[in-house]
N, C-alpha and C positions, 0 to 999 in steps of 0.2 A: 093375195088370193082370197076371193071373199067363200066365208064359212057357209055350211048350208044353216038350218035352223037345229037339225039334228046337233050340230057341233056346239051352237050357242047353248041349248037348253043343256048340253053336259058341263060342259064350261060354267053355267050357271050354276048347276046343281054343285058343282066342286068347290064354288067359292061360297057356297053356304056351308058347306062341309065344314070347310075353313073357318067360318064365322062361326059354328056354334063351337069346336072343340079347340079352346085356346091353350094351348101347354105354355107353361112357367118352364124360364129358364131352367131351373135349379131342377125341373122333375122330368126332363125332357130326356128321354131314351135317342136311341141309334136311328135315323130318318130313312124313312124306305121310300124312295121315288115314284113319283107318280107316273104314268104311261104319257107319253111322249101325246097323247092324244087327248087329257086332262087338263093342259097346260093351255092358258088362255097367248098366243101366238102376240098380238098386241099390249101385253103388258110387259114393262120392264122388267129386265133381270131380276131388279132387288125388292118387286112386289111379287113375286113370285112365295112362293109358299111351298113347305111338303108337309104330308098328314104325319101326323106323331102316331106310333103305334098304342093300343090302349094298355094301362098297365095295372098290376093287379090289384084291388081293393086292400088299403092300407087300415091295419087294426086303429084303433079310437085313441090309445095313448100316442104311436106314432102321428097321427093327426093334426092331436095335441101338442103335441112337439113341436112340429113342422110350422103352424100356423101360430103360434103360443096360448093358443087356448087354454084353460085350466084343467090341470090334468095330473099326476105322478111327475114329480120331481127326477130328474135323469140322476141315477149313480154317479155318486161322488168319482175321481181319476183312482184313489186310494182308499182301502177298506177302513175302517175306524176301529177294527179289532186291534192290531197290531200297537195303535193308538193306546185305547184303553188297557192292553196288559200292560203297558211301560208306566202308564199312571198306577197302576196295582201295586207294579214291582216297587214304585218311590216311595210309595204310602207304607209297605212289609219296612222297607230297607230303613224308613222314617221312623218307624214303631219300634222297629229293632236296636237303630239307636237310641230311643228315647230311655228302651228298657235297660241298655248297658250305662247310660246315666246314671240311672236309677240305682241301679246294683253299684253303682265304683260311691255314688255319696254313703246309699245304707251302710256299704263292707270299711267307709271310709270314719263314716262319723257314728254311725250304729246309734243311732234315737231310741229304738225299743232295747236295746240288752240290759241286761242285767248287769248285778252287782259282782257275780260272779262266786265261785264255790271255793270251800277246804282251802287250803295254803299249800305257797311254795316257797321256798329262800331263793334267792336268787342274786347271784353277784357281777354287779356290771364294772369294770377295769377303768382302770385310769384312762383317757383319751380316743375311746373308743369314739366312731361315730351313729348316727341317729338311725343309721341302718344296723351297722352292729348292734346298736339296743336292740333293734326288732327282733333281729336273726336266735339272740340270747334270749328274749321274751318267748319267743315260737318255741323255739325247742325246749323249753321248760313248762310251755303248756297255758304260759301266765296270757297271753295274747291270738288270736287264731292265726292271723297275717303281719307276717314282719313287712311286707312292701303296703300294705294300706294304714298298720301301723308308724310307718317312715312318711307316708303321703298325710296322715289328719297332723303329725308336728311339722312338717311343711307347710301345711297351709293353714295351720293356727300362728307359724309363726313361733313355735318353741321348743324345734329341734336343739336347737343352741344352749339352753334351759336346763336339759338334760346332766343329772348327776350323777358320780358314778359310788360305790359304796354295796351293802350289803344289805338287802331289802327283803322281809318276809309279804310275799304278794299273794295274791289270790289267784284260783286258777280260772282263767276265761274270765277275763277282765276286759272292759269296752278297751278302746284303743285313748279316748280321752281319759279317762278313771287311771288306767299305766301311765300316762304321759303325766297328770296330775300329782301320781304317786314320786315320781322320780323327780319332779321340779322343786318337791320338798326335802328331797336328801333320805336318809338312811334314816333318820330318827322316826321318820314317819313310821305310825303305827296302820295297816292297812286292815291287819287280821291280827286278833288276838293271842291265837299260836297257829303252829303248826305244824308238817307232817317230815318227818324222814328215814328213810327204807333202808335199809340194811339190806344185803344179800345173803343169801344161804353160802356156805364155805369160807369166804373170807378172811384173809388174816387179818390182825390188826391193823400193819402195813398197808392193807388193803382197804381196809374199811378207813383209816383216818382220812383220807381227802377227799371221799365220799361225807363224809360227816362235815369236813370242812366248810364244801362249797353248798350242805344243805341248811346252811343258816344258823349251824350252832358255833357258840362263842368259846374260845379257849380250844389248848389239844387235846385231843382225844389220845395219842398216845401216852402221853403226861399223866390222864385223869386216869386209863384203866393200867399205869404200873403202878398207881399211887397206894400207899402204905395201906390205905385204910380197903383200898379196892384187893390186893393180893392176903389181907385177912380175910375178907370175905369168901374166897375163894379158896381156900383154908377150908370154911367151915363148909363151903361146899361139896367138899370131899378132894379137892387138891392136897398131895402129900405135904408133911413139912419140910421145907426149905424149897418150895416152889416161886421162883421168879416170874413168873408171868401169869395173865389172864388168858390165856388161849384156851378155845374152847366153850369158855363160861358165857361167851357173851353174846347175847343170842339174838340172830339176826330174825327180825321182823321190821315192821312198819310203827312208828313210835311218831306221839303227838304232844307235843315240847309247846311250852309257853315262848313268846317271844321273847328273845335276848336269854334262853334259858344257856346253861354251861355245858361245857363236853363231861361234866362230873354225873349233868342230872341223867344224862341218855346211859352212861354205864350203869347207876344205879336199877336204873329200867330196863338192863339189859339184864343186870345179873338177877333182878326178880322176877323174871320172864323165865330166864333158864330155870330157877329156882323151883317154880311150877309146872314146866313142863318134865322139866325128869323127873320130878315127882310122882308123875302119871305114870312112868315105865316100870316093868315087871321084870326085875333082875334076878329071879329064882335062878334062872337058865344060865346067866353069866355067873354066880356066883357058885354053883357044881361045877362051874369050868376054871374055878379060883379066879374069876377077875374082879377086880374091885371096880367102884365107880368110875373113879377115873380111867380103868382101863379101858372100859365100857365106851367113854366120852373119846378117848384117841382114838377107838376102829372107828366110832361115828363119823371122827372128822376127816378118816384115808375115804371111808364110803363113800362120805359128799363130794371129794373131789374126783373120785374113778369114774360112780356112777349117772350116769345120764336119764335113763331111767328108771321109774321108783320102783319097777317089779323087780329090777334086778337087783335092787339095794340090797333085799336078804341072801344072797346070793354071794355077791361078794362077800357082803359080810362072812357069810358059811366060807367060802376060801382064806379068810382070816384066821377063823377060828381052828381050823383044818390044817394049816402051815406051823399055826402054834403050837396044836399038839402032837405035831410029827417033829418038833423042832428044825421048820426047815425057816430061811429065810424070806420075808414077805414079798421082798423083792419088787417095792411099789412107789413106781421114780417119781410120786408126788412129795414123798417123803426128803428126798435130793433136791424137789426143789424149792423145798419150804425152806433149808437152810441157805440155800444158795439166793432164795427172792427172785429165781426165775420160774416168772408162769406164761410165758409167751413164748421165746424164742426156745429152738432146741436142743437140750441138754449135750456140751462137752463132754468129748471124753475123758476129760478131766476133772469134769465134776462128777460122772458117773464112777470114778475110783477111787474120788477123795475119801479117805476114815474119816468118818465124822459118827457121832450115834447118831446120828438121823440119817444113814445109808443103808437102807433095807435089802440092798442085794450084798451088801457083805457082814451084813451083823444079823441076828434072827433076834427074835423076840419083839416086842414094841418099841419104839421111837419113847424120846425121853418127856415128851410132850405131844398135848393133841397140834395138828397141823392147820388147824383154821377152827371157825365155829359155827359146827353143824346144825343143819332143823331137824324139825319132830321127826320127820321120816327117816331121817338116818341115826339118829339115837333111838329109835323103836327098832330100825334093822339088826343093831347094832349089840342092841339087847336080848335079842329073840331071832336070831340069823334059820337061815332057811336048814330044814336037816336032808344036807345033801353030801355026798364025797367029793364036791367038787375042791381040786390043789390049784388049777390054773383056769386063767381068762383070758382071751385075744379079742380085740376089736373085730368084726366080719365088715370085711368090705363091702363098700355098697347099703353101707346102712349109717344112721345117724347117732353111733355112739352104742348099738347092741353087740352085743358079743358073744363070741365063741365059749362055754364052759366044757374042761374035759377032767377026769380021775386020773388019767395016766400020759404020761411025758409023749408016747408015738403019737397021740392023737393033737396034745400042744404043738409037737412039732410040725406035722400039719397044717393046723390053724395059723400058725406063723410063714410057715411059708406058702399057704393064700394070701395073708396079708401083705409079706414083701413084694409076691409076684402083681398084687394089685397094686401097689404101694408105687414101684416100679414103670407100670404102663399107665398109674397117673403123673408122668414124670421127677418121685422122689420126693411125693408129697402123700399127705395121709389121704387114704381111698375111702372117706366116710362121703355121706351124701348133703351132710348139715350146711 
């Protein structure tokens, strides 16, 4: 069917349409048909065309994109945050190592320490080993770490080295300076002299393996029964035909030459005690007829009762207070100075034994002081508190203070608080120490 003119010039103007707006595949939207009356009748199927709808003006970057223009880089798939904190965390975790390096050689080999201070004796056992040295160094003070001390003769190589013997060392020694010290034996001289502590109360018994293991030569109970040490204590004010030093020998801190004898530390005991009761004002014990020595026995019940020092005169004044009521002291430190029990709990067998040193069946003093007291309880002991107190009870619930009362209803009391707390601690003492 031939077209009119009208037809051709539409026809025409649609395939210019066509020619100026070319759509790209890749941008090419949804196709909307053209009217049945647009379509040139004579041209094949697949010359056929439809108009693209127009689409909206795309920003500059996407442009850039699309065409690869130069323009803004597209966002990586993954942030690079997550990236960089795990580079943080290896660089911490790097450092952190580095600095526990750091710390295990210093605490191992110690560069900057010193020579170390004052003395200690110290006695290392037959067959121990390289750890056991340490563990013995630590706890006497000579070394700071027994495992970095067992780590530097490991890795020197002279764990093995190690001798065993009786050593005056220094305290706070590097870990190589002890290791050095011990590969030369006992003879070695580390420190010129040195230090060891007596405690306050103490019997002899007591004190000699104390004295043992601090590095003095010879025994100590040998040295203070010796002839020449029970005269001195004689002139001390010991009666005549006194057998023992008990008492006299006065616990402090003493500074001994190396290789020095158990002779020279009594000597310095008994010139210690010699000066310090010196100082004591015996007017008050002496209107109550006690003589020195008796003075020195309350001292040595007081150091063991009392716990603390305010109540030393205290006790003391219950001493004095029993004595002149003539009643019994009744003070089971005394049971178990003879018996050598100061730990477990008195039999009642030993709480019956006659013996003169049993305060609940005999009155008056004990035949001897029971250990050897310090300043504070021979100034108690001398100068006792002016109280009526006859009795004392531990109070429950406290670390060694106690109940004082004038008269038995109120002791009874105080005792049976103690049992009843004594009791709901299961049958054990109700102190809080």
């Amino acid at each position: 069917m031939a077209r009119s003119p009208d037809d051709r010039r539409r026809a025409a103007a649609a395939r210019a349409r066509r020619r100026t707006v070319r759509p790209r595949d890749d941008d090419a939207l949804p196709m909307t048909d053209l009217p049945d009356d647009d379509l040139a009748p004579d041209e094949p199927p697949e010359r056929q065309r439809t108009v693209v709808a127009e689409r909206p003006p795309m920003s500059r970057a996407a442009r850039a994109q699309r065409v690869g223009r130069p323009g803004r880089p597209p966002l990586p798939a993954h942030s690079p945050r997550p990236i960089r904190a795990a580079r943080r965390i290896l660089a911490l975790l790097a450092l952190l190592g580095i600095g526990a390096a750091l710390y295990v050689i210093n605490a191992t080999f110690q560069p900057f320490h010193g020579a170390g201070t004052g003395s200690v004796a110290v006695r290392i056992p037959d067959g121990v080993s390289a750890s056991e040295i340490g563990q013995i160094l630590e706890r006497r003070g000579v070394v700071k770490s027994a495992r970095f001390f067992e780590l530097n003769a490991t890795l020197t190589l002279r764990r093995a080295d190690l001798r065993a013997g009786r050593y005056v060392l220094a305290r706070d020694m590097s870990n190589g300076d002890a290791i050095d010290a011990l590969m030369q034996g006992p003879k070695v001289r580390v420190v010129r002299t040195f230090t060891v502590t007596i405690p306050e109360g103490r019997t002899r018994r007591e004190t000699a393996p104390i004295v043992r293991n601090g590095g003095v030569d010879g025994s100590y109970l040998r040295a203070s029964a010796s002839k020449a040490t029970l005269q001195r204590v004689r002139r001390l004010g010991a009666p005549r035909g006194t057998r023992t030093a008990e008492g006299f020998l006065f616990p402090s801190t003493y500074e001994l030459r190396v290789g020095a004898k158990a002779k020279a530390l009594v000597k310095k005991q008994l010139d210690a005690y010699r000066a310090r009761f010196g100082r004591l004002d015996l007017r008050y014990a002496r209107r109550k007829n006690l003589s020195r020595y008796d003075v020195l026995t309350i001292a040595s019940m007081v150091e063991r009762e009392a716990q603390l020092n305010r109540e030393r005169p205290l006790i003391a004044a219950v001493i004095y207070n029993r004595l002149k009521q003539g009643m019994p002291l009744g003070i089971d430190a005394t049971i178990r100075y003879v018996e050598n029990n100061w730990t477990r709990p008195l039999r009642q067998s030993e709480l019956e034994r006659d013996t003169p040193y049993n305060s609940r069946l005999h009155t008056g003093l004990p035949p001897t002081p029971i250990g050897n007291p310090g300043f504070a309880s021979l100034k108690a002991a001398a100068n006792p508190a002016r109280v009526p107190y006859l009795y004392y009870v531990v109070k429950p619930g406290t670390c060694g203070q106690h109940a004082f009362s004038s008269t038995d209803l109120q002791r009874q009391r105080d005792v049976a608080r103690y049992e009843a707390a004594r009791q709901a601690n299961g049958g054990k003492s109700p102190d809080t120490c």
